[in-house]
C-alpha positions in Angstrom: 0.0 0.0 0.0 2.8 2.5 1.0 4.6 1.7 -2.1 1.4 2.5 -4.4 0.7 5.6 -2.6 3.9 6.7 -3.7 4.0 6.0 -7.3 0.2 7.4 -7.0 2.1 10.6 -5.7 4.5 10.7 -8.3 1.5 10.2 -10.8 -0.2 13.1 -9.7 2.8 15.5 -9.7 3.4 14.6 -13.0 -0.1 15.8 -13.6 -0.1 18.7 -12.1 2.8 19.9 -14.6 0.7 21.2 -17.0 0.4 25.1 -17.3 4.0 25.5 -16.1 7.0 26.5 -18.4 9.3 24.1 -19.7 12.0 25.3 -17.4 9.9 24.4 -14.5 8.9 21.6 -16.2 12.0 20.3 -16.6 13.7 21.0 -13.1 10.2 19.5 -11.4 10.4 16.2 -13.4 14.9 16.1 -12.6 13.1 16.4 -9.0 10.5 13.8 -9.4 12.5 11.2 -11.1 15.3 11.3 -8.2 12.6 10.6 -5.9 11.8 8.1 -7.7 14.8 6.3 -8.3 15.3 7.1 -4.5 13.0 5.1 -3.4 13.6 1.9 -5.9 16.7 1.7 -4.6 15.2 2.2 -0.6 13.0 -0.8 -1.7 15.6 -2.9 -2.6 17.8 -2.3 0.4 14.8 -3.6 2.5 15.6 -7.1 0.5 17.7 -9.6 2.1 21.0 -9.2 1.2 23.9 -12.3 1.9 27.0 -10.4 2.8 29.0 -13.4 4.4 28.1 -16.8 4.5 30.0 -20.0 5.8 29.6 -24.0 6.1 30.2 -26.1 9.0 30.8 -29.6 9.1 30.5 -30.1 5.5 27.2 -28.9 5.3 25.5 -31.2 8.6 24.4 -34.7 8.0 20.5 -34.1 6.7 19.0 -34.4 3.1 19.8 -30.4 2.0 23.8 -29.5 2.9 23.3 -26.5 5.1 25.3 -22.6 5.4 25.5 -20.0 8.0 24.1 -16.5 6.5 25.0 -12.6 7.7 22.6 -10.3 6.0 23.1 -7.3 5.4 19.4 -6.4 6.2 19.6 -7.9 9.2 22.1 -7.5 11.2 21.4 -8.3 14.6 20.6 -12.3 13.6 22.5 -15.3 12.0 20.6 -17.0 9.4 21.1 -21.3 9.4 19.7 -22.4 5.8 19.9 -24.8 3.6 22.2 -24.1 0.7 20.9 -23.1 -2.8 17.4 -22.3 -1.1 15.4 -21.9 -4.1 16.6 -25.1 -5.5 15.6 -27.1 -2.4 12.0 -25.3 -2.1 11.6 -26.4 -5.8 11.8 -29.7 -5.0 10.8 -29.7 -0.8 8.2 -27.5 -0.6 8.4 -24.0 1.6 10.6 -24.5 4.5 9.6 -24.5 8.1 10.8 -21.6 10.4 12.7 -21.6 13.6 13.2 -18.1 15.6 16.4 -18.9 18.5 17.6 -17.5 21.9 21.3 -18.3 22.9 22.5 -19.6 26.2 23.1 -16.9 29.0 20.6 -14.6 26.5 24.0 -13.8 25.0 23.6 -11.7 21.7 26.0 -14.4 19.7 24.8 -17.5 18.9 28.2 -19.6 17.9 27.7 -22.1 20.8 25.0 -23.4 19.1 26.5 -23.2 15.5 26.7 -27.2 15.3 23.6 -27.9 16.2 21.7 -25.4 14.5 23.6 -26.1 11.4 22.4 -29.6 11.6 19.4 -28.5 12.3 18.8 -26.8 9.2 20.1 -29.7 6.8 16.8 -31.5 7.3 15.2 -28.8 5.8 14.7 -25.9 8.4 15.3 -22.0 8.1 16.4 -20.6 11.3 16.8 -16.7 12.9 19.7 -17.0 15.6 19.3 -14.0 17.7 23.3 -12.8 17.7 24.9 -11.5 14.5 26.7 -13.5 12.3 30.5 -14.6 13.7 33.4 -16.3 12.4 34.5 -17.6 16.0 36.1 -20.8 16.5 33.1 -23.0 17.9 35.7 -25.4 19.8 37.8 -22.5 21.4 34.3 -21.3 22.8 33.4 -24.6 24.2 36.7 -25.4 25.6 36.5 -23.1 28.3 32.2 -23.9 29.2 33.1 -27.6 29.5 35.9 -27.0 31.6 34.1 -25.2 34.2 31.0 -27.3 34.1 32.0 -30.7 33.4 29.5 -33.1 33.9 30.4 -35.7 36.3 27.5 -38.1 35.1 29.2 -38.2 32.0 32.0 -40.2 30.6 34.6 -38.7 28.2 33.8 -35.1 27.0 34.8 -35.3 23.3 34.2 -32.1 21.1 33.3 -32.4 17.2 37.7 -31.7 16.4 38.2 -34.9 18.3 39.9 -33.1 21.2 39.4 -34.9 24.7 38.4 -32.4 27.2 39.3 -33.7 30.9 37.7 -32.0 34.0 39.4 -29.2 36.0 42.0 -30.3 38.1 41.6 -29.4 42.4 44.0 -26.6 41.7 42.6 -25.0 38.8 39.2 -25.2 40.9 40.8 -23.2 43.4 42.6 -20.7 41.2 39.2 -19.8 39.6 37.3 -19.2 42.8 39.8 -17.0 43.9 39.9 -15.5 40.9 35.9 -14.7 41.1 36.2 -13.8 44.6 38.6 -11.2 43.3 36.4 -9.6 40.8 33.3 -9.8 42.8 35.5 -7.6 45.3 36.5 -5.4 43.0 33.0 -4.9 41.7 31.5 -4.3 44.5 34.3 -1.6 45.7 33.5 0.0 42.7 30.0 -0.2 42.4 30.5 1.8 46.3 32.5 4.1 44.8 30.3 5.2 42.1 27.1 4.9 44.1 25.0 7.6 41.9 26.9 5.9 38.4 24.2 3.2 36.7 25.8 0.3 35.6 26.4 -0.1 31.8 24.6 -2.2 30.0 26.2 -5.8 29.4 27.3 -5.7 25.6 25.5 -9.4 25.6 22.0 -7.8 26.6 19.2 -9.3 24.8 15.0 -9.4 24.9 12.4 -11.5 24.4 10.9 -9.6 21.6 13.7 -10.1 19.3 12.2 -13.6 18.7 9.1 -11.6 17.1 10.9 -9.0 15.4 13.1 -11.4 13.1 9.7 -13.5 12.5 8.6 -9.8 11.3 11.7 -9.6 9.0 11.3 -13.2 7.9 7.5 -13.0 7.4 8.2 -9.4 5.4 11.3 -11.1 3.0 8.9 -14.1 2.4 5.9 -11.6 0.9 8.4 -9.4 -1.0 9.4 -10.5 -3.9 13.7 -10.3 -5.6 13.7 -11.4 -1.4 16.3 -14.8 -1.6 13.2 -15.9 0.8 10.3 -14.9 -1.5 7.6 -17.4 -1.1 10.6 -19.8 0.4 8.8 -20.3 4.0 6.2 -22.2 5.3 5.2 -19.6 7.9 2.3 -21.8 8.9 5.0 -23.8 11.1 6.8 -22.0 13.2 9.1 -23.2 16.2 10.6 -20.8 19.1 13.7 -22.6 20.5 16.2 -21.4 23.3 18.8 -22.8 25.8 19.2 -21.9 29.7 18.4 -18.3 29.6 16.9 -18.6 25.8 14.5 -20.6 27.2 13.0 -17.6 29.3 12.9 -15.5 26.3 11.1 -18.2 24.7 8.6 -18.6 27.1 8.4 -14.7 26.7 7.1 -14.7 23.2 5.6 -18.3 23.5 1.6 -16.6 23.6 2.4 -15.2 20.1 -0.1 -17.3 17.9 2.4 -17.5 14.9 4.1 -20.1 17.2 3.1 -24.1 16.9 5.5 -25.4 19.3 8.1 -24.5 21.4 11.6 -26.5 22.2 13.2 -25.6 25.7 16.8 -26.7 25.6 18.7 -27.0 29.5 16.3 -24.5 30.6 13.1 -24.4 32.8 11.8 -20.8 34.8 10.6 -23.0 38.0 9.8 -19.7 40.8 12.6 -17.6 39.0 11.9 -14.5 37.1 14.4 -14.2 34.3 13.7 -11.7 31.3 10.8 -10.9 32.4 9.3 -14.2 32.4 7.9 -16.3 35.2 5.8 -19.2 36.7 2.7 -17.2 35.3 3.8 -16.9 31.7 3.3 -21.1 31.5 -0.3 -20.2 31.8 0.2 -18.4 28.2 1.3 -21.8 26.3 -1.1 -22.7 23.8 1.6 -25.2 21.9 2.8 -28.8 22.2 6.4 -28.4 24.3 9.7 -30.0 24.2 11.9 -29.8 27.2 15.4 -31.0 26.5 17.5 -31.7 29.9 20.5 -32.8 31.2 19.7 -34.9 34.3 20.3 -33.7 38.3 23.7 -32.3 36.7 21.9 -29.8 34.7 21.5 -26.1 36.8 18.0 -26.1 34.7 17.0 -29.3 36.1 14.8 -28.2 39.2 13.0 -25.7 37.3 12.6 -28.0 34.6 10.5 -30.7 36.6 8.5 -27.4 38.0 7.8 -26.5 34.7 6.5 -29.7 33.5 4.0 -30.3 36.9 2.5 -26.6 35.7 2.1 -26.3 32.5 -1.8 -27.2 32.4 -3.6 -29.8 31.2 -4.7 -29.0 27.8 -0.8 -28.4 27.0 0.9 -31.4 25.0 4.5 -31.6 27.0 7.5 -33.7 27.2 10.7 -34.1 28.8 13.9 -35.8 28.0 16.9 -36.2 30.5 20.1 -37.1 29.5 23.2 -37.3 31.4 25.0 -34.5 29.9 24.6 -31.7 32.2 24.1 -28.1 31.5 26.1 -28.0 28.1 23.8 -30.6 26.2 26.1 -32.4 23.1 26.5 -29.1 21.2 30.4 -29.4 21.3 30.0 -32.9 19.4 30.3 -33.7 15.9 27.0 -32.5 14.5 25.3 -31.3 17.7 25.2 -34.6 18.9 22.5 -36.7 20.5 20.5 -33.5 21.3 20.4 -32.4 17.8 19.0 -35.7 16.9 16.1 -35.1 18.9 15.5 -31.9 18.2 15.1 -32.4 14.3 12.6 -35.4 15.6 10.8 -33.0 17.8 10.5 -30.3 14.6 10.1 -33.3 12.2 6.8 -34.6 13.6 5.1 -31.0 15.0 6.2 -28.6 12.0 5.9 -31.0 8.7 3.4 -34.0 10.1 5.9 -37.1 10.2 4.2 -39.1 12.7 6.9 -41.8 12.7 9.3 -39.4 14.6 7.2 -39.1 17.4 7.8 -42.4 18.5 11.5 -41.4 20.7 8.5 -39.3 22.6 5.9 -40.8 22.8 7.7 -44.8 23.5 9.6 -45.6 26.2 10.9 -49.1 24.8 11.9 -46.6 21.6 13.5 -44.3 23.5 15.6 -47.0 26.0 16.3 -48.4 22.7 17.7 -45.5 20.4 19.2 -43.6 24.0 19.4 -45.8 26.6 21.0 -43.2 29.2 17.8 -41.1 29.0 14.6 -40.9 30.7 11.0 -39.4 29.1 7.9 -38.7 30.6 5.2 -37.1 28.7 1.6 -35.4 29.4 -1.1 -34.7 27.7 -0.7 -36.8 24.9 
């Protein structure tokens, strides 16, 4: 509408031309047609625009080999696609859409580059909230595993092959004092500079942002010379986050463009984290996945809260592994919980009944996972 109003504006002026002199004829249509080729070129800024784009792993293990996308119209969100889109839409059908909030609501979403890349080989276009990074995945996971190494697992072994052993009693110790060093120091400054706000983190993120790169996706999808015109089945849509994520994603979760939400190491039990809480399960109105890692996971107390409260007309199940806080996302291909995530999506965004059964069948689930545990409600 905006866009016909213009050219109707244009249209008119040119209209209203006759009577004057050629002079002023002249100099008013110069005038008009820089407006106009203004605005074309406004227009097509507003199209997605691949600036920088990457593969990882080869591509991930799925039917369509997959790419990391910065766009230029977007800058604020890393795009995880299947490679030569309008190719695989050809013969696929529109792709399912996943919006995604990072660990720690950090605004960079390389953590989860593995998985989400994996993700997106099975035929899945998802919004990372974070902008598009070249970071060395394993030199970011090194340093979580480390520090949270999960006991009730075996060896830790990233997706380069390296072996990653647990923190010696020393290195414990250095690291405490170490935080007990800067938690002093903060706090003799924060006394200092009693009247002074603290600065925003540089990691700060929101809920909303979910919902605004739907916006963008839902806009590039209608609009057409967009590389996503007509390329997205916007009927399926998944909001997915980890730990903090998972708060944003309960956040957004009333929004009725949503079909189902996956809750990765996360739960908001009595907590109030981004501005969500206990009372924002009463919003749900979409089958839910929670994705856990056992007693050893932080999330795993508020998790099992989560599940008793979500209400009864809520399809909802959880899986527990013994992984801890940090998942598989450091293994070759996301791991294990990359394999149920793409189950998860498989059966509630594109109907295929069969991959419900590692939810919905225990002697399944002991079968493909024997580690885990699932319980399920609502079903």
């Amino acid at each position: 509408m905006k866009n016909f109003l213009k050219i109707w504006c244009f249209q008119k002026n040119t209209v209203n031309l006759q009577g004057k002199s050629e002079t002023k004829k002249n100099k008013v249509m110069k005038k008009l047609l820089m407006t106009a080729m203004m605005f074309v070129a406004s227009v097509g800024l507003m199209n997605a625009q691949t600036e920088k784009r990457q593969v990882v792993e080869e591509g991930g293990t799925g039917p369509f080999k997959s790419e990391v996308v910065g766009d230029a119209s977007c800058p604020g969100f890393t795009v995880y696609r299947p490679q030569n889109l309008k190719e695989v839409v050809a013969k696929q059908g529109a792709l399912p859409v996943i919006v995604y909030a990072n660990g720690a609501c950090f605004n960079n979403n390389v953590e989860m580059r593995l998985l989400l890349s994996e993700v997106a080989s099975y035929g899945y276009v998802a919004a990372a909230i974070g902008p598009y990074d070249e970071a060395d995945v394993m030199a970011q996971w090194k340093g979580v595993l480390r520090s949270a190494y999960p006991e009730t697992k075996g060896d830790v072994i990233m997706a380069n092959g390296e072996k990653i052993l647990p923190m010696t009693a020393e290195e414990k110790k250095a690291q405490q004092e170490e935080q007990a060093r800067q938690r002093e120091e903060a706090a003799k400054k924060a006394k200092k500079n009693k009247k002074q706000q603290p600065a925003e983190p540089p990691f700060r993120t929101y809920p909303k942002m979910l919902l605004e790169v739907l916006d963008w996706l839902i806009e590039q999808n209608a609009t057409a010379g967009s590389e996503y015109y007509h390329c997205l089945d916007l009927d399926h849509v998944a909001a997915m986050g980890q730990s903090c994520g998972g708060a944003q994603v309960l956040g957004v979760a009333h929004d009725p463009r949503i079909k189902t939400c996956v809750m990765l190491n996360t739960g908001i039990g009595d907590m109030e984290m981004m501005g969500s809480t206990k009372e924002s399960l009463k919003n749900l109105h979409t089958p839910m996945f929670y994705m856990i890692g056992g007693p050893a996971d932080i999330a795993y107390a508020n998790a099992q809260k989560d599940y008793e409260r979500i209400a009864d007309n809520i399809p909802v199940v959880m899986l527990n592994s013994k992984d801890g806080h940090s998942g598989t996302y450091y293994e070759k291909h996301g791991g294990n919980y990359a394999k149920a995530v793409v189950k998860w999506l498989d059966w509630q965004l594109k109907g295929q009944v069969g991959q419900s059964a590692l939810f919905l069948d225990d002697e399944y689930l002991k079968m493909k996972f024997p580690e885990w545990q699932g319980v399920r409600k609502n079903f």
